[in-house]
PLY file of the C-alpha trace (Angstrom):
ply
format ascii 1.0
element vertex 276
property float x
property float y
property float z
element edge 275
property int vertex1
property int vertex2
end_header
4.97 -24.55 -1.10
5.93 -22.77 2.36
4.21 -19.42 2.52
6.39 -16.49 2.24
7.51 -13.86 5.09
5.87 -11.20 3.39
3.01 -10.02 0.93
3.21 -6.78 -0.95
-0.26 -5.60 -1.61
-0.22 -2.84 -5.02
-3.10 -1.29 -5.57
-4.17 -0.23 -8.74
-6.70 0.65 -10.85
-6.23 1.16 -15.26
-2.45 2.47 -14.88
-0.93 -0.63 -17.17
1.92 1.61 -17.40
3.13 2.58 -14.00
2.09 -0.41 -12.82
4.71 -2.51 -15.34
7.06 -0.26 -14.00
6.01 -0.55 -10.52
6.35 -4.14 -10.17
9.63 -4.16 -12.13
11.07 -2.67 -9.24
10.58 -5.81 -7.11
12.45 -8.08 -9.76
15.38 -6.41 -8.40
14.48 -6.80 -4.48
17.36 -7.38 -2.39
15.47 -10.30 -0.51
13.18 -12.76 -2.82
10.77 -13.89 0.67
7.99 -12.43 -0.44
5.13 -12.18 -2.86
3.16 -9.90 -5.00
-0.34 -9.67 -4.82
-2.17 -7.02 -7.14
-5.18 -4.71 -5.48
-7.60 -4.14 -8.59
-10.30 -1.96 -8.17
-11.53 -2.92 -11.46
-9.24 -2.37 -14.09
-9.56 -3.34 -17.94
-8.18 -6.50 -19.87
-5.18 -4.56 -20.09
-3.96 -4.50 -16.44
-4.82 -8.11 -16.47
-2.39 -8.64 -19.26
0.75 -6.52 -17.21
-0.31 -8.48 -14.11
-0.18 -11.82 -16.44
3.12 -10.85 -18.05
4.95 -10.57 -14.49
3.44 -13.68 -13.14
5.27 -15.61 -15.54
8.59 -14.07 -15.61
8.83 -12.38 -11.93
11.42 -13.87 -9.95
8.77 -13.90 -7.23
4.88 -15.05 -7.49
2.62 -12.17 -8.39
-1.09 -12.83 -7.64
-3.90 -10.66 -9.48
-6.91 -10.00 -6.57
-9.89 -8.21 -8.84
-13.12 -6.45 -7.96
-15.70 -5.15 -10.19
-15.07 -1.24 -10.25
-17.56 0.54 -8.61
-16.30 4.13 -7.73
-12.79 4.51 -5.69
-13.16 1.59 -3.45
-9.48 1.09 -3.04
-9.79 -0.04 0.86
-12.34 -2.78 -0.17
-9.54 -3.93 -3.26
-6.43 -4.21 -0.45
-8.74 -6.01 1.96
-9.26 -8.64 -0.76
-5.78 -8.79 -1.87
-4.77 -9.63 1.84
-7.52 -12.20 2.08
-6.09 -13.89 -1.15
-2.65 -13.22 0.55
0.22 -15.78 2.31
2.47 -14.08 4.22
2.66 -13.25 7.80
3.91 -9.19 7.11
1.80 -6.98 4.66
3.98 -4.62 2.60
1.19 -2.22 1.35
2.58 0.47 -1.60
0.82 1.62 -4.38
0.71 0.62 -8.40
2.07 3.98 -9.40
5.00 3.36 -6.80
8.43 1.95 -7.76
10.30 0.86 -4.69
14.30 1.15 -4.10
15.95 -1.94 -4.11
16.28 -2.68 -0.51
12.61 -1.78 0.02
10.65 -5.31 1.17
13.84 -5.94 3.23
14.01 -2.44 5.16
10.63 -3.44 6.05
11.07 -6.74 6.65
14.35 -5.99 9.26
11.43 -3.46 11.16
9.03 -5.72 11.61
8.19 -6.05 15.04
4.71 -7.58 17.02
1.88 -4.78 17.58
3.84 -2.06 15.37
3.43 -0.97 11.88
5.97 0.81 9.92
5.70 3.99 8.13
7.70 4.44 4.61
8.19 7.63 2.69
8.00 8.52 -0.94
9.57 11.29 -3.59
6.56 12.34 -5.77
8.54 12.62 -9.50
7.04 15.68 -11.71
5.26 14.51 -14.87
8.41 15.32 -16.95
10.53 13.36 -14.87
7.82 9.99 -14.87
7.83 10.24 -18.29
11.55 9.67 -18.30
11.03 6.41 -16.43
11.28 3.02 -19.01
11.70 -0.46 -17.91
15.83 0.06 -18.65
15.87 2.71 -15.93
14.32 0.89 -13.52
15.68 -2.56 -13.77
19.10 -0.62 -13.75
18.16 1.16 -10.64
17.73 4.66 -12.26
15.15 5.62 -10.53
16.67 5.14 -6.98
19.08 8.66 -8.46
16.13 10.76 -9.07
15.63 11.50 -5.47
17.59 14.68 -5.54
19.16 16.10 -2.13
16.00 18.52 -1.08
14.01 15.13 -1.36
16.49 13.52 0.24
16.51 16.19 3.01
12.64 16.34 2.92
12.55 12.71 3.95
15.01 13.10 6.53
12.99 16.28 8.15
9.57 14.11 8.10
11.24 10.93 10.12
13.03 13.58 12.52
9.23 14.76 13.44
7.65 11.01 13.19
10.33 10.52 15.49
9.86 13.20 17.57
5.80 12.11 17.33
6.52 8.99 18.31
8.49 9.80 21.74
5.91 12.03 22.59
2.82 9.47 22.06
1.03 12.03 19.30
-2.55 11.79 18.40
-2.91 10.82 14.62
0.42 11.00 14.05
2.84 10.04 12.40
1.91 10.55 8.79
0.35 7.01 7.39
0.27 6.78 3.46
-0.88 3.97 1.71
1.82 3.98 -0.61
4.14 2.73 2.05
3.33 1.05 5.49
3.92 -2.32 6.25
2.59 -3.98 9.51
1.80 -7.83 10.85
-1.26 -9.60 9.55
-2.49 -10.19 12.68
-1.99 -6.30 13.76
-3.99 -5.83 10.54
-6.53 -8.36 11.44
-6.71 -7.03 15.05
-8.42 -3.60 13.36
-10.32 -5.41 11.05
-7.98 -3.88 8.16
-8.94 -1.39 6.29
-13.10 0.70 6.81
-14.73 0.04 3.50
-17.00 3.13 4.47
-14.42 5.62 2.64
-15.62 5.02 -0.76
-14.70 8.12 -3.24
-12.57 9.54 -0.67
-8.75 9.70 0.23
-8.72 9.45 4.21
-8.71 5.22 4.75
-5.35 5.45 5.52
-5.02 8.11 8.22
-7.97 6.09 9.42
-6.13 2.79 9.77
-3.28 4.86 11.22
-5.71 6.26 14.43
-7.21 2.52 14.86
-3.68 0.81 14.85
-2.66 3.53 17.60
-6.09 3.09 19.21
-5.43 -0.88 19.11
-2.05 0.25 21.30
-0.25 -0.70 18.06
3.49 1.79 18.04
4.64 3.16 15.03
8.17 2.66 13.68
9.83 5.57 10.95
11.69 4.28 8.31
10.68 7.47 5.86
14.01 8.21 5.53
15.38 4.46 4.23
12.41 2.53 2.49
11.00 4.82 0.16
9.42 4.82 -3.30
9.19 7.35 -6.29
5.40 8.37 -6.81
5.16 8.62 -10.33
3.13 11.08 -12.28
-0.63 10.55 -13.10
-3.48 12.92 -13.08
-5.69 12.64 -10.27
-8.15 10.35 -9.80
-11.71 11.50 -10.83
-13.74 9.52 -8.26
-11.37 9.90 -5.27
-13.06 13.24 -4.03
-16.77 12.74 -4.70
-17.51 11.74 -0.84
-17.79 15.30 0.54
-18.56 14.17 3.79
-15.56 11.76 4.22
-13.65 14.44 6.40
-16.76 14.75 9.01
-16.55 10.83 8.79
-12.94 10.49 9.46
-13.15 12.94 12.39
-15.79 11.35 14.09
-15.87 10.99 17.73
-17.20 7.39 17.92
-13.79 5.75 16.26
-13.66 2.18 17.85
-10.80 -0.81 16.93
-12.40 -2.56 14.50
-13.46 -0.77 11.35
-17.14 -1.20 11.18
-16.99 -2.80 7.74
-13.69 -4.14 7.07
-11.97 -7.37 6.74
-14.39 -9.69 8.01
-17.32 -8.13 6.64
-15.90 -8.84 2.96
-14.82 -12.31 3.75
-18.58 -13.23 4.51
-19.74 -11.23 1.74
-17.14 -13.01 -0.56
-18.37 -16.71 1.34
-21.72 -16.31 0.59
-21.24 -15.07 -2.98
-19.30 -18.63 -3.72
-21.62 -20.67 -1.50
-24.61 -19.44 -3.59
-22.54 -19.25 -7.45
-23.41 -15.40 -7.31
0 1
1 2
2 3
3 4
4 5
5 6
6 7
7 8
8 9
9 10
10 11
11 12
12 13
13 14
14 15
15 16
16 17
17 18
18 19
19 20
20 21
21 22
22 23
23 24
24 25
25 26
26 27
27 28
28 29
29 30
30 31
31 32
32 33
33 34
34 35
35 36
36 37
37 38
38 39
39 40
40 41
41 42
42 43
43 44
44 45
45 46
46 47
47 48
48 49
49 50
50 51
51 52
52 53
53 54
54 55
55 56
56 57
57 58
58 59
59 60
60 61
61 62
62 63
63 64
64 65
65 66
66 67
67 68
68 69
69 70
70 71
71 72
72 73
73 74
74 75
75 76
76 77
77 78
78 79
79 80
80 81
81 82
82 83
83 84
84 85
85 86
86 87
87 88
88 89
89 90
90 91
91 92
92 93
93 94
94 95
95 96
96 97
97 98
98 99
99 100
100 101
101 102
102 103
103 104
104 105
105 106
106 107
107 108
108 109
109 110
110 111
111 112
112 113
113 114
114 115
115 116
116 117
117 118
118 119
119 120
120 121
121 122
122 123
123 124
124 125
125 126
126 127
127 128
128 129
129 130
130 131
131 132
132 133
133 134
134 135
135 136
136 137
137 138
138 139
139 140
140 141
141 142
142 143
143 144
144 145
145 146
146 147
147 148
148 149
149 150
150 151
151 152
152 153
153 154
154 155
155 156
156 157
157 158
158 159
159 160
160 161
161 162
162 163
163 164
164 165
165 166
166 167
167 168
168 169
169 170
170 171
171 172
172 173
173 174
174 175
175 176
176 177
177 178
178 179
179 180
180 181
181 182
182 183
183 184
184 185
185 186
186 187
187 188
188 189
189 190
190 191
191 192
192 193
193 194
194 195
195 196
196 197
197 198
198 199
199 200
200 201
201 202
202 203
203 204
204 205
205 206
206 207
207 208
208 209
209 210
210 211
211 212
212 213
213 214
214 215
215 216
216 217
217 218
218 219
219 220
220 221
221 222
222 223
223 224
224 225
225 226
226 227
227 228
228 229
229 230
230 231
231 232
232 233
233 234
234 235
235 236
236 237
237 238
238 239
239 240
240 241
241 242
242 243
243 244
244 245
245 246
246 247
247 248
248 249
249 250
250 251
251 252
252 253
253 254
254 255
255 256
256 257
257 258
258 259
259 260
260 261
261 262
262 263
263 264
264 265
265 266
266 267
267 268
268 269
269 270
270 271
271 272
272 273
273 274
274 275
């Protein structure tokens, strides 16, 4: 089987819920040349059996990468999804993230060599997620929710990422992992994603600088691909680093992350050379 253009990478970790909702949204995916491969940072027997569910019915292959959960490690669960990935362009979104319809192909249309694409996102209130079933979303509710100060939000943001852009911006413009999508070998090139931010939030600003460092150039699309953030309480683990800002604005930032990619590929090697 010919690999597919592109691999969406959703990370996740014990939201069954949003997650069944989250990759219903790709069943309805304008363009079908791509993949699904699941970033688990651990998650119980009951993720597994969402994950399971899809893979069988999906119009598209879904893949289930999982890592035994030790704290927030969610860079170290996308870098193994991406190892256990096909395609030449990584979509990377969230678990909790339902896309709009023509989300993979907005991406897809602004792919480009040494760039990486920057997506934006309507966060829904936890009254309004609620609201969200399976019906809505494989009807394309959830594309309505939006409402026009969103809308207007996201136009504002890739007015400035524009305006960023043009004017060659240090650490900008805004990065989120819920919504970026660049070339595997731009991702490669940076040694994807420094495992160092454990328990902390800032791995993808962090990517962001090194791409731009790497003479990577951003492209906006936060005003056309997009995805609804749906409600969850936070995540007790992601802030327990309280150093992770003094990391992230270190002055000794260089390319390559310093344990990224290829770290975990040897790591992952010598675990199944040795059966451990």
């Amino acid at each position: 089987m010919s690999a597919p253009r592109a691999s969406v990478v959703l990370a996740t970790y014990n939201q069954p819920r949003l997650l069944d909702l989250s990759l219903l949204g790709y069943w309805r995916q304008t363009t079908r040349d791509f993949e699904i491969v699941v970033a688990d940072d651990g998650s119980s027997e009951e993720t597994a059996a969402v994950v399971a569910a899809h893979a069988r019915r999906a119009p598209v292959p879904v893949r289930h990468v999982w890592q035994p959960h030790r704290g927030f490690r969610k860079a170290a669960a996308v870098n193994r999804a991406v190892l256990h990935s096909r395609g030449n362009q990584l979509v990377v979104s969230d678990g909790d993230c339902v896309p709009s319809r023509s989300f993979v192909a907005e991406h897809l249309a602004a792919a480009r060599p040494n760039a990486f694409v920057v997506g934006g996102y309507v966060r829904l209130s936890e009254a309004d997620s609620s609201g969200v079933t399976r019906e809505l979303v494989l009807a394309g509710g959830h594309e309505r929710l939006p409402y026009l100060r969103e809308r207007a939000a996201l136009h504002w943001t890739h007015l400035k990422s524009l305006a960023y852009i043009a004017l060659g911006a240090r650490r900008r413009p805004r990065l989120l992992g819920l919504n970026f999508s660049l070339e595997r070998a731009s991702f490669v090139a940076v040694n994807g994603f420094d495992q160092t931010f454990r328990n902390s939030a800032k791995d993808d600003s962090d990517l962001r600088n090194r791409l731009l460092l790497a003479g990577m150039r951003p492209v906006s699309l936060w005003h056309r691909a997009r995805v609804v953030h749906l409600y969850h309480p936070p995540h007790a683990e992601r802030r327990l680093w309280r150093e992770a800002g003094d990391y992230y604005r270190r002055e000794s930032v260089t390319v390559a992350a310093p344990s990224g990619l290829r770290e975990l590929a040897l790591e992952l090697e010598g675990r199944r050379l040795t059966g451990t």
